[in-house]
Jmol script that loads the backbone (N, CA, C; Angstrom):
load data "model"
ATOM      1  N   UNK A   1     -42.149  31.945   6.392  1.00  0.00           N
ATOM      2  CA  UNK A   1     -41.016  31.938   5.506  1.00  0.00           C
ATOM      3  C   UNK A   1     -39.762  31.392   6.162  1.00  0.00           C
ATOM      4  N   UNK A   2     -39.945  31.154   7.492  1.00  0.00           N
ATOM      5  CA  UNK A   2     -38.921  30.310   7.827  1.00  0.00           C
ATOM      6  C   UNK A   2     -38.676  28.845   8.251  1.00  0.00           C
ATOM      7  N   UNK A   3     -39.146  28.485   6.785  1.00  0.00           N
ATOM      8  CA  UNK A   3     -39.017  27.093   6.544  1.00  0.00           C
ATOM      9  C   UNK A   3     -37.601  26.660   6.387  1.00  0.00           C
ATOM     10  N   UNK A   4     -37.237  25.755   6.831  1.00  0.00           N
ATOM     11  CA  UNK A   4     -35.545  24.740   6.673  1.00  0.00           C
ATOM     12  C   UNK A   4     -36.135  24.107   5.024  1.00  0.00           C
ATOM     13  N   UNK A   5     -35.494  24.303   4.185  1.00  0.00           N
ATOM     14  CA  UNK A   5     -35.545  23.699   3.095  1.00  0.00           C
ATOM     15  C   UNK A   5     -34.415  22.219   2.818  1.00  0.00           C
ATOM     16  N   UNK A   6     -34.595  21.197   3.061  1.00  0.00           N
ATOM     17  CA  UNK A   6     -33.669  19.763   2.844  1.00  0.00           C
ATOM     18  C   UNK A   6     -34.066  18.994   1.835  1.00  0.00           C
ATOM     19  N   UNK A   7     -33.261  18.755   1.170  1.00  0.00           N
ATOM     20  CA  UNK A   7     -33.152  17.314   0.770  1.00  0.00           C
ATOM     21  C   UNK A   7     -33.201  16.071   1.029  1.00  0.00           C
ATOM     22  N   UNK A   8     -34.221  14.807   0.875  1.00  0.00           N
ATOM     23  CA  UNK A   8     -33.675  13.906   1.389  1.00  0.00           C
ATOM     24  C   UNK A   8     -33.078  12.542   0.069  1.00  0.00           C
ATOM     25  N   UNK A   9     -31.965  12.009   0.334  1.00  0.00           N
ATOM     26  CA  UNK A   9     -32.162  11.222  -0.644  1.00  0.00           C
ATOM     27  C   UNK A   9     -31.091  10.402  -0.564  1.00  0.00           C
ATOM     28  N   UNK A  10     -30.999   9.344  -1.161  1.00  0.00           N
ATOM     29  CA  UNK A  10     -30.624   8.058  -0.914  1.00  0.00           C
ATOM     30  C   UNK A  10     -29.256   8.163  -1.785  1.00  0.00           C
ATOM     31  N   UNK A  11     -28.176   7.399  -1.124  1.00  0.00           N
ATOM     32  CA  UNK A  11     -26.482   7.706  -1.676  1.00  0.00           C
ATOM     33  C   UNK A  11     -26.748   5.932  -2.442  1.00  0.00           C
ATOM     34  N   UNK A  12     -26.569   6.262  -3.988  1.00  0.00           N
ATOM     35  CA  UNK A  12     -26.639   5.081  -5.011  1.00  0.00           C
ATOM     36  C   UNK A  12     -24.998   4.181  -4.581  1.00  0.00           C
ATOM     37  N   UNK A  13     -24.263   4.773  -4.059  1.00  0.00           N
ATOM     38  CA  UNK A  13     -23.171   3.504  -3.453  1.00  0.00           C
ATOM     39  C   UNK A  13     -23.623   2.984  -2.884  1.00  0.00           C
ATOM     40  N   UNK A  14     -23.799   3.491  -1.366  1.00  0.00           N
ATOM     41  CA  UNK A  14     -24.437   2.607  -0.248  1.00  0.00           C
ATOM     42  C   UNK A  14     -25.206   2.774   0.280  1.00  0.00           C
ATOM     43  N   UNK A  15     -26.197   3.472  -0.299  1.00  0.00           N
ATOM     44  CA  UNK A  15     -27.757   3.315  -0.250  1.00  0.00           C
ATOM     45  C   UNK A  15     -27.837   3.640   1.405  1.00  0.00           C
ATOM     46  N   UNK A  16     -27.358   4.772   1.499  1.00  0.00           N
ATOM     47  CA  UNK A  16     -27.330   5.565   3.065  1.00  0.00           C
ATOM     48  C   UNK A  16     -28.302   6.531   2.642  1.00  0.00           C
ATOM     49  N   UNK A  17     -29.235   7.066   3.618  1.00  0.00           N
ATOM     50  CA  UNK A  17     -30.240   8.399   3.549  1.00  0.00           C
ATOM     51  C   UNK A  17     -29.597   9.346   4.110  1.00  0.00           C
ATOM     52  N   UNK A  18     -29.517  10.408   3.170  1.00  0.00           N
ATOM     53  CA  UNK A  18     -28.586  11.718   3.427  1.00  0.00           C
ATOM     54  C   UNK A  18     -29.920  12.726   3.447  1.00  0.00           C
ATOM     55  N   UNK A  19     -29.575  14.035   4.474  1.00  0.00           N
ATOM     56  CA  UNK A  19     -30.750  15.170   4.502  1.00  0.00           C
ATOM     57  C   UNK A  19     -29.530  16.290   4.077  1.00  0.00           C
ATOM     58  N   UNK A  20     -30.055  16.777   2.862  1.00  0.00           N
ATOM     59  CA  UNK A  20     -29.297  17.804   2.529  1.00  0.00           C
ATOM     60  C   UNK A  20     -29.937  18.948   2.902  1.00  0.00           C
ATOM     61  N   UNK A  21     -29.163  20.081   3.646  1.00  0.00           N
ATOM     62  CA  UNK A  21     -29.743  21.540   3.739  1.00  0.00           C
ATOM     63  C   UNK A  21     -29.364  22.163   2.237  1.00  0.00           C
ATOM     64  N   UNK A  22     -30.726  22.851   1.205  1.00  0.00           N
ATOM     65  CA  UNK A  22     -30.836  23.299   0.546  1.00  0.00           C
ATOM     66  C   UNK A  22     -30.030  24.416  -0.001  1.00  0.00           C
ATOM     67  N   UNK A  23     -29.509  25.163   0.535  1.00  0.00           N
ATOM     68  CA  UNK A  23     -29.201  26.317   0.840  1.00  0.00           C
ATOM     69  C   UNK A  23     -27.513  26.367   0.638  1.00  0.00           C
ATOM     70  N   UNK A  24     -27.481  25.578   1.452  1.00  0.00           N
ATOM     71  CA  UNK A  24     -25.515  25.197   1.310  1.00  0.00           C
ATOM     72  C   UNK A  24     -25.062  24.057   0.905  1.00  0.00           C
ATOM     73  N   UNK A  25     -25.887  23.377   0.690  1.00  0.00           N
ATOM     74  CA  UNK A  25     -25.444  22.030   0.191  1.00  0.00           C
ATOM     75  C   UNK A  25     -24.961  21.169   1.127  1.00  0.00           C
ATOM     76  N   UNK A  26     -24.895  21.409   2.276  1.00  0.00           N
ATOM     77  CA  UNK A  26     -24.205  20.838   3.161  1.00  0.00           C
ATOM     78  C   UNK A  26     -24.902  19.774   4.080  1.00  0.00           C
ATOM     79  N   UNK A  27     -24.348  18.363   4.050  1.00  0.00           N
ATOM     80  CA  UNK A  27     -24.919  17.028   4.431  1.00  0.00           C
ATOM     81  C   UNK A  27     -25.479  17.574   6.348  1.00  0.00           C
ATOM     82  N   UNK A  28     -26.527  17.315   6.080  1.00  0.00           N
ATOM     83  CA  UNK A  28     -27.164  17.079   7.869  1.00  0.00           C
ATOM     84  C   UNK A  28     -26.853  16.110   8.794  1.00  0.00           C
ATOM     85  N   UNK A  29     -27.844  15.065   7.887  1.00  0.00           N
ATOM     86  CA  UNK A  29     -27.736  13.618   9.021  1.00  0.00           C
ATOM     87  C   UNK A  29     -27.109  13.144   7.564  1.00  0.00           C
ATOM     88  N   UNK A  30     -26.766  11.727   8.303  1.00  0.00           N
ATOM     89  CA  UNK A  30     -26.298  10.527   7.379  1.00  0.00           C
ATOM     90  C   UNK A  30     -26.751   9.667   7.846  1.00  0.00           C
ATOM     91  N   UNK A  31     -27.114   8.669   7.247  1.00  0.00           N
ATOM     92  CA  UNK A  31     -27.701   7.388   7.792  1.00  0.00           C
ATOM     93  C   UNK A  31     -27.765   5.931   6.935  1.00  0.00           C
ATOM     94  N   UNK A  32     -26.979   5.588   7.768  1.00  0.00           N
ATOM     95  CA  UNK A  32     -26.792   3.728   6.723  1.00  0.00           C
ATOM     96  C   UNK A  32     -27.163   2.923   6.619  1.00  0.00           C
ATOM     97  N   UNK A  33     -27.387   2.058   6.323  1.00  0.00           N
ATOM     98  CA  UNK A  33     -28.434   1.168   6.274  1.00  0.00           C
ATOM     99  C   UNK A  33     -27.857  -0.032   6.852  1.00  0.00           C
ATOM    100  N   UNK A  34     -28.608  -0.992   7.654  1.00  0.00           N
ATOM    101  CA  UNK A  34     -28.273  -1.673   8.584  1.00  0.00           C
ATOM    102  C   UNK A  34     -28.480  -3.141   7.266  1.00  0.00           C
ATOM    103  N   UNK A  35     -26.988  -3.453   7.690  1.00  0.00           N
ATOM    104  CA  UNK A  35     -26.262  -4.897   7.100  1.00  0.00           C
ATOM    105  C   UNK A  35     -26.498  -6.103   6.902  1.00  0.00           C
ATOM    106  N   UNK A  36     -26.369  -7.265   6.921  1.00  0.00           N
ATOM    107  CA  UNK A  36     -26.722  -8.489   7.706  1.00  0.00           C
ATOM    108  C   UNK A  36     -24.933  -8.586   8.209  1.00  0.00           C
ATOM    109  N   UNK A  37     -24.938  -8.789   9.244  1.00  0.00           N
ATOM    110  CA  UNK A  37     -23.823  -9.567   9.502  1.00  0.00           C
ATOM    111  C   UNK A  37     -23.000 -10.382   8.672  1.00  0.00           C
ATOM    112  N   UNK A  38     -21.825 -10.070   7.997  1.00  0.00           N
ATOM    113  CA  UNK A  38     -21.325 -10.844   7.075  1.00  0.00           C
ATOM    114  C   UNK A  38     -21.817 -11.071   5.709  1.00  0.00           C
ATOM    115  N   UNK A  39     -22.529 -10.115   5.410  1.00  0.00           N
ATOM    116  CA  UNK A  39     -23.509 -10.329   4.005  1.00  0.00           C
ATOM    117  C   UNK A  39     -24.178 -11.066   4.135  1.00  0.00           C
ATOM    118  N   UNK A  40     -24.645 -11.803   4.568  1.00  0.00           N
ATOM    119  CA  UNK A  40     -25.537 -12.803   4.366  1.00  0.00           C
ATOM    120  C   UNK A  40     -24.419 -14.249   4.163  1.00  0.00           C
ATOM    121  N   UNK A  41     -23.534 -14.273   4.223  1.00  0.00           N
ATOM    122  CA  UNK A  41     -22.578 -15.110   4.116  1.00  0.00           C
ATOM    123  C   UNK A  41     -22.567 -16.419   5.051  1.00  0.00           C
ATOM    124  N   UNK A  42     -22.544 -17.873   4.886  1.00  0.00           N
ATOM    125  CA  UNK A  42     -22.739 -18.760   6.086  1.00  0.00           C
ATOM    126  C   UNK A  42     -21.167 -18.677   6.270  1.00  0.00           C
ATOM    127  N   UNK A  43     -20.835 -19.574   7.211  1.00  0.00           N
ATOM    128  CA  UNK A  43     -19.373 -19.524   8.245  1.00  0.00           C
ATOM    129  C   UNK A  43     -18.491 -20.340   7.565  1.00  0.00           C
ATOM    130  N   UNK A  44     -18.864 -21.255   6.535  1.00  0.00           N
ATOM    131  CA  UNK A  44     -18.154 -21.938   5.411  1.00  0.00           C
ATOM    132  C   UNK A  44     -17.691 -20.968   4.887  1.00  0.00           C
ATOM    133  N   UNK A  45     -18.133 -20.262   3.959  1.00  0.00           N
ATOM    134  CA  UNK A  45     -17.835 -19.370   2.742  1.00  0.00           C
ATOM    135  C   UNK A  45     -16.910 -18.710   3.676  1.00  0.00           C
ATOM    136  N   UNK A  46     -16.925 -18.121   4.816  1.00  0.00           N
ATOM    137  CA  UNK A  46     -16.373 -17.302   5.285  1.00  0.00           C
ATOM    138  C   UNK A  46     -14.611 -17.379   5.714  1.00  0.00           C
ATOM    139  N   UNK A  47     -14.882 -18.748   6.088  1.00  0.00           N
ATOM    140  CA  UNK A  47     -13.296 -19.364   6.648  1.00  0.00           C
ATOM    141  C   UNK A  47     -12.955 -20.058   5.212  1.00  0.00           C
ATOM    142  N   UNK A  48     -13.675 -20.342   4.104  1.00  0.00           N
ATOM    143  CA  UNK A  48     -13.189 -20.633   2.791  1.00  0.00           C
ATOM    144  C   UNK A  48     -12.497 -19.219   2.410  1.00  0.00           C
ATOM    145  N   UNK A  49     -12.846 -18.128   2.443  1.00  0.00           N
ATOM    146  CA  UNK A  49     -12.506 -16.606   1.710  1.00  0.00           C
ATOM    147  C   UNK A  49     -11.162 -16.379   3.093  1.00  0.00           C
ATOM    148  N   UNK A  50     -11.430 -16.480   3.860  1.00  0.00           N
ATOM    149  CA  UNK A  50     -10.471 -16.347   4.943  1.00  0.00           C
ATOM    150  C   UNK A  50      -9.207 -16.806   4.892  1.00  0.00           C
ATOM    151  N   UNK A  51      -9.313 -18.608   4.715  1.00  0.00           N
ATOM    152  CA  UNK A  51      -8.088 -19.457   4.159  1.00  0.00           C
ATOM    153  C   UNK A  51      -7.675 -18.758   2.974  1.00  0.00           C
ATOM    154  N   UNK A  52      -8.254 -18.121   1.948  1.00  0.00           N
ATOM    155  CA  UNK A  52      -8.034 -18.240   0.730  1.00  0.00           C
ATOM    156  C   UNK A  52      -6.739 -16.540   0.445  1.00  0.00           C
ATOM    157  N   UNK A  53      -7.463 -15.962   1.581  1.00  0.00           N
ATOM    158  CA  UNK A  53      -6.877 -14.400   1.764  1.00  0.00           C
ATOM    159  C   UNK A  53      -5.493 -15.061   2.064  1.00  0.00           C
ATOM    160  N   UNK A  54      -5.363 -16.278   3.183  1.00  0.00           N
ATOM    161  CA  UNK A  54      -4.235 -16.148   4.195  1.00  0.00           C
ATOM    162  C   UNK A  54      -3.292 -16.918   3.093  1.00  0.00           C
ATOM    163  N   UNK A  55      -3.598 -17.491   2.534  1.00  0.00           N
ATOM    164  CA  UNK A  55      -2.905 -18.055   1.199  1.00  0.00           C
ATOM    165  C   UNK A  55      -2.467 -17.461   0.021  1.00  0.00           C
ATOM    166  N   UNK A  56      -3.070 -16.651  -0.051  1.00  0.00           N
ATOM    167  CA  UNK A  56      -2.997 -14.895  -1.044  1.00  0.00           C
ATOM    168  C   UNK A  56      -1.419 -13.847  -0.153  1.00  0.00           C
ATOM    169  N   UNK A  57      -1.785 -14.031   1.332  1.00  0.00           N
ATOM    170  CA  UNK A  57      -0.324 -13.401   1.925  1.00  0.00           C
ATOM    171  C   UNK A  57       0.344 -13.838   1.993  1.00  0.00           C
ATOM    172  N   UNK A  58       0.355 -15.121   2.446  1.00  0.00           N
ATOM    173  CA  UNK A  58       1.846 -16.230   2.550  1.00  0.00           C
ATOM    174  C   UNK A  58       2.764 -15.903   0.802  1.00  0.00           C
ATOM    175  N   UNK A  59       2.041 -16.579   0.106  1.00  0.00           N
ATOM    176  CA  UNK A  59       2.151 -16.086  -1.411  1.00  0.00           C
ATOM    177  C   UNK A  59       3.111 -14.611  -1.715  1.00  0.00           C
ATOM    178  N   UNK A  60       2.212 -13.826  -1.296  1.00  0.00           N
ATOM    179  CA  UNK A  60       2.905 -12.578  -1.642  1.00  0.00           C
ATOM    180  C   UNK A  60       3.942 -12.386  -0.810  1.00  0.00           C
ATOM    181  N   UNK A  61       4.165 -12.872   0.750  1.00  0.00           N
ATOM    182  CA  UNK A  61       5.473 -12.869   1.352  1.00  0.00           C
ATOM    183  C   UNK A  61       6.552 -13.803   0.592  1.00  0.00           C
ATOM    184  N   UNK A  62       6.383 -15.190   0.515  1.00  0.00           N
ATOM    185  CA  UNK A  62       7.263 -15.748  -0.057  1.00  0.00           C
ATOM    186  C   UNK A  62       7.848 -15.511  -1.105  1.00  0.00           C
ATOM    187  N   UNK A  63       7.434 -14.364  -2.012  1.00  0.00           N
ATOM    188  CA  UNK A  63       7.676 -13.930  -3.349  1.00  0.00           C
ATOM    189  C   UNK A  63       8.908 -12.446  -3.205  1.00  0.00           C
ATOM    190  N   UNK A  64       8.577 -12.202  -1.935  1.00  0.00           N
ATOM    191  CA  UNK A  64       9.015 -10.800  -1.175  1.00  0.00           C
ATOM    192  C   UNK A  64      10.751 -11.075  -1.084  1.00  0.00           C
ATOM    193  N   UNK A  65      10.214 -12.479  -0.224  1.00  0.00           N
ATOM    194  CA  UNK A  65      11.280 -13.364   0.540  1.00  0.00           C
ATOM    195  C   UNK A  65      12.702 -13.745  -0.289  1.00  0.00           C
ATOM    196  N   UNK A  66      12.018 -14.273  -1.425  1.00  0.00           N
ATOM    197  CA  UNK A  66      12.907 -15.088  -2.324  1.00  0.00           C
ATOM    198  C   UNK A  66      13.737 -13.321  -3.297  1.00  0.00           C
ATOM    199  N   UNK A  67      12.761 -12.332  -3.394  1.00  0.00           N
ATOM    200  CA  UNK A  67      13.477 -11.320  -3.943  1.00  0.00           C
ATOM    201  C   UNK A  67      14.528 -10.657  -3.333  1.00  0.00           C
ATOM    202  N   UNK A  68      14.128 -10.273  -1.994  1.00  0.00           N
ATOM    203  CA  UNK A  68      15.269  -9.872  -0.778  1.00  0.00           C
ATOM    204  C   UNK A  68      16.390 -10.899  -0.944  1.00  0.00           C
ATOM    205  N   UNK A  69      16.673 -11.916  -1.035  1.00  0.00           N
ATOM    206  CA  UNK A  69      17.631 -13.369  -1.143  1.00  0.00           C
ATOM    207  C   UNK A  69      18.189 -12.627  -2.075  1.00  0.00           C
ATOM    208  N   UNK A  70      17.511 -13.010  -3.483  1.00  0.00           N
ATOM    209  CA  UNK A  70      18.347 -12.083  -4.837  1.00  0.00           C
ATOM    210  C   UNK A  70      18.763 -11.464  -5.104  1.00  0.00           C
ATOM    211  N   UNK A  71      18.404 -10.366  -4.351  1.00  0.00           N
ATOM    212  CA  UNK A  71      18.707  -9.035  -4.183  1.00  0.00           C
ATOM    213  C   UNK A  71      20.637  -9.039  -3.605  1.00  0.00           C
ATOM    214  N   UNK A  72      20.195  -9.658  -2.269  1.00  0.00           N
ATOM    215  CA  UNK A  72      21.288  -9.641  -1.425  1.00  0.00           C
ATOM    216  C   UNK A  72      22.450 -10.502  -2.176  1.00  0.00           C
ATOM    217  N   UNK A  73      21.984 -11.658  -3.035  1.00  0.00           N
ATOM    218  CA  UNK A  73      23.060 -12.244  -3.919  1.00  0.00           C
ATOM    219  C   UNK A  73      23.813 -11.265  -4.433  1.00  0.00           C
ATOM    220  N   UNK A  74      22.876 -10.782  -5.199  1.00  0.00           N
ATOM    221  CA  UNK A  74      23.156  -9.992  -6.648  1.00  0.00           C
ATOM    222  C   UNK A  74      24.178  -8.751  -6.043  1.00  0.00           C
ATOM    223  N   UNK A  75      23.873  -8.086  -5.059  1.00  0.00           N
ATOM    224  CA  UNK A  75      25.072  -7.129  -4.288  1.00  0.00           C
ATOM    225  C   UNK A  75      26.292  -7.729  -4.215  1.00  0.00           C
ATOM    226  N   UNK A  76      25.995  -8.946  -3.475  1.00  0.00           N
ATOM    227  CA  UNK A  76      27.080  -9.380  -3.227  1.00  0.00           C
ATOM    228  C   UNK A  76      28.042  -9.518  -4.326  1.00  0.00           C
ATOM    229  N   UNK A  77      27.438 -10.359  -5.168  1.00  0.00           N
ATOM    230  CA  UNK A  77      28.492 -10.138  -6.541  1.00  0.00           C
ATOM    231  C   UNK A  77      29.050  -9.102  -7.383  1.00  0.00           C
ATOM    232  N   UNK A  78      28.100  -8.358  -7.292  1.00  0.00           N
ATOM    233  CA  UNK A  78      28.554  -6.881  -7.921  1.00  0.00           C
ATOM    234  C   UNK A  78      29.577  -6.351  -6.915  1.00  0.00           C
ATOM    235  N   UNK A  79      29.728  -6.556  -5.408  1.00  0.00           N
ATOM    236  CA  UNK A  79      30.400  -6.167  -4.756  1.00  0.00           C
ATOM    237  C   UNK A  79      31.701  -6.705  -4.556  1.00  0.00           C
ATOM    238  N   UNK A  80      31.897  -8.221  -5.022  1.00  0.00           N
ATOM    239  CA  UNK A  80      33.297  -8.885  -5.113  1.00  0.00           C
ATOM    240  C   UNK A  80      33.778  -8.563  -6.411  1.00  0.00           C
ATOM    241  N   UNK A  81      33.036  -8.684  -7.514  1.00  0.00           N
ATOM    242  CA  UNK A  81      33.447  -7.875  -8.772  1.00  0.00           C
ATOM    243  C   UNK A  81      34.079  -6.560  -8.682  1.00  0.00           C
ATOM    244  N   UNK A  82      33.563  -5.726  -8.035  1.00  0.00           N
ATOM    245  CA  UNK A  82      34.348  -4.550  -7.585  1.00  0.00           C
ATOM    246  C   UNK A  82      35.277  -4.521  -7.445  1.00  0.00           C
ATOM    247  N   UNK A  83      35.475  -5.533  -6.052  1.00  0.00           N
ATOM    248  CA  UNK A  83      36.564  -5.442  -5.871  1.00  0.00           C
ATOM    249  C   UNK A  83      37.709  -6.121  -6.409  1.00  0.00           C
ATOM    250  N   UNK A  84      37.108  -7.072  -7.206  1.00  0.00           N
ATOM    251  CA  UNK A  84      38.700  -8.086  -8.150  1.00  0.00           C
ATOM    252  C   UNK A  84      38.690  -6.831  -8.953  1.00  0.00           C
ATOM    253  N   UNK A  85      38.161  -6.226  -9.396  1.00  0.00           N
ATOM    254  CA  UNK A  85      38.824  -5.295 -10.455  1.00  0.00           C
ATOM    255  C   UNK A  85      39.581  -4.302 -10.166  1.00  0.00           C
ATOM    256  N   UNK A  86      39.203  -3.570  -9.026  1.00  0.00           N
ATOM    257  CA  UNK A  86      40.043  -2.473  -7.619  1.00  0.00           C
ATOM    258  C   UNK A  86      41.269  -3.366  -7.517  1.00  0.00           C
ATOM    259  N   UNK A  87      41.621  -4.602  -7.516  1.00  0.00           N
ATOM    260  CA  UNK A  87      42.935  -5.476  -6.896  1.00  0.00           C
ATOM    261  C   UNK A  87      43.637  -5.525  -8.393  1.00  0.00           C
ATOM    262  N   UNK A  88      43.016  -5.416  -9.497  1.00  0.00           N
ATOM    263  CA  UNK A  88      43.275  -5.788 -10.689  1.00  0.00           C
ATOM    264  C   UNK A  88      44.258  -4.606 -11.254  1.00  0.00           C
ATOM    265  N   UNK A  89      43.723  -4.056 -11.381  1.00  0.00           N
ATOM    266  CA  UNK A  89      44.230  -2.697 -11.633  1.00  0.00           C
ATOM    267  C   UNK A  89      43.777  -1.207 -10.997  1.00  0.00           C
ATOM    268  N   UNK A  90      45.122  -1.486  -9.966  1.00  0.00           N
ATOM    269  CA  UNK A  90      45.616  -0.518  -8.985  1.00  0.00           C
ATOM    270  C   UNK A  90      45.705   0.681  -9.650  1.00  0.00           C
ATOM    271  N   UNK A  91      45.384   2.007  -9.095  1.00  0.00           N
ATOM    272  CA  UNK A  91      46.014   3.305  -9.815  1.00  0.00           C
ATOM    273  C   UNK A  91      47.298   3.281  -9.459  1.00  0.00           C
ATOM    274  N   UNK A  92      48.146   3.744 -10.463  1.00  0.00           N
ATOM    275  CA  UNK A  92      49.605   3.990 -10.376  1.00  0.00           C
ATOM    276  C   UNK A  92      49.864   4.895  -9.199  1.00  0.00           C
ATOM    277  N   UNK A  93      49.353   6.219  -9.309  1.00  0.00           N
ATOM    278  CA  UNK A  93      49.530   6.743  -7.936  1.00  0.00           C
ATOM    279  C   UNK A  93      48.389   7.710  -7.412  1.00  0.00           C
ATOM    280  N   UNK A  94      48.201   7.470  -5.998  1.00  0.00           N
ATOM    281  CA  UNK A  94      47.782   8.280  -5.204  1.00  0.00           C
ATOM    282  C   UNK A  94      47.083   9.369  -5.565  1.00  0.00           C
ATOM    283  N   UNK A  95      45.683  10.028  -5.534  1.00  0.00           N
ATOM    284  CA  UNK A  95      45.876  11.613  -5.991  1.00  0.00           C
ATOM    285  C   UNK A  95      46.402  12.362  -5.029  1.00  0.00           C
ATOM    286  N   UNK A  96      45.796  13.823  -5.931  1.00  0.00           N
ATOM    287  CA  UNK A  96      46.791  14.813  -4.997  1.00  0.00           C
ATOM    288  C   UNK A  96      45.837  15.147  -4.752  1.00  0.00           C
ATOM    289  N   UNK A  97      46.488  15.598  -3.062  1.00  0.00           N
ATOM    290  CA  UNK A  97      45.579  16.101  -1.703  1.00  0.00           C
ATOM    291  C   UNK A  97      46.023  18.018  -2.066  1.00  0.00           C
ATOM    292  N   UNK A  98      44.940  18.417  -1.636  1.00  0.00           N
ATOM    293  CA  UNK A  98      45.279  19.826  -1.793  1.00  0.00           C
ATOM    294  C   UNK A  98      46.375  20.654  -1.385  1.00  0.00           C
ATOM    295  N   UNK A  99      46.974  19.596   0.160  1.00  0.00           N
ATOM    296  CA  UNK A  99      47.939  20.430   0.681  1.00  0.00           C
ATOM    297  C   UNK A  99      49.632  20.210   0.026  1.00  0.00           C
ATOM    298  N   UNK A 100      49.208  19.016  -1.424  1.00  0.00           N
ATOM    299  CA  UNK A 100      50.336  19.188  -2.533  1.00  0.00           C
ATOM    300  C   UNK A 100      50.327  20.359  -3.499  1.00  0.00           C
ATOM    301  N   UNK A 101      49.209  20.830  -3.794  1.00  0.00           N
ATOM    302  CA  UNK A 101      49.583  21.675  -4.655  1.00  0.00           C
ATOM    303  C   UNK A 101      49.721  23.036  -4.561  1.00  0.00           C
ATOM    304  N   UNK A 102      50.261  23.137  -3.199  1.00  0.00           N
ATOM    305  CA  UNK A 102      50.783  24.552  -2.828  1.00  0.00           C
ATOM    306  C   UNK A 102      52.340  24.828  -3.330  1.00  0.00           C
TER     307      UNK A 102
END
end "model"
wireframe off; spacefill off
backbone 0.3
color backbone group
């Protein structure tokens, strides 16, 4: 009666062999299944998908690039606007500091 009761059985993602202990459910071994190198992929396809990634980042930097620019415009103007209007119309006076209204 003191048999180890397991499971064995195959993970439908990636088709790894898992030994489950019965009892707790809890994974034993794991085991994956051996790849081909690169999928099966020749060295064309590979530096084709490669170029194609590095062209995919440049892309998304330059898009980054040109927003940071805009960005920094767009402050800027909101920030001289500010201030022509601060020069424009001055408050008449000063507020009051607390140690006036004693």
């Amino acid at each position: 009666m003191s048999e180890k009761k397991q499971w064995t059985l195959r993970c439908p993602e990636c088709e790894a062999t898992l030994v489950i202990d019965a009892a707790t459910g809890e994974v034993i071994s794991h085991r994956a299944i051996k790849k081909p190198p690169a999928e099966g992929k020749d060295m064309e396809t590979l530096l084709a998908e490669l170029d194609q990634e590095k062209a995919e980042a440049e892309s998304v930097f330059d898009r980054e690039m040109a927003a940071m620019e805009d960005r920094d415009r767009l402050l800027e103007e909101k920030f001289e606007q500010a201030l022509k209007r601060a020069e424009e119309d001055p408050d008449e006076e000063p507020p009051l500091r607390p140690i006036d209204l004693d």
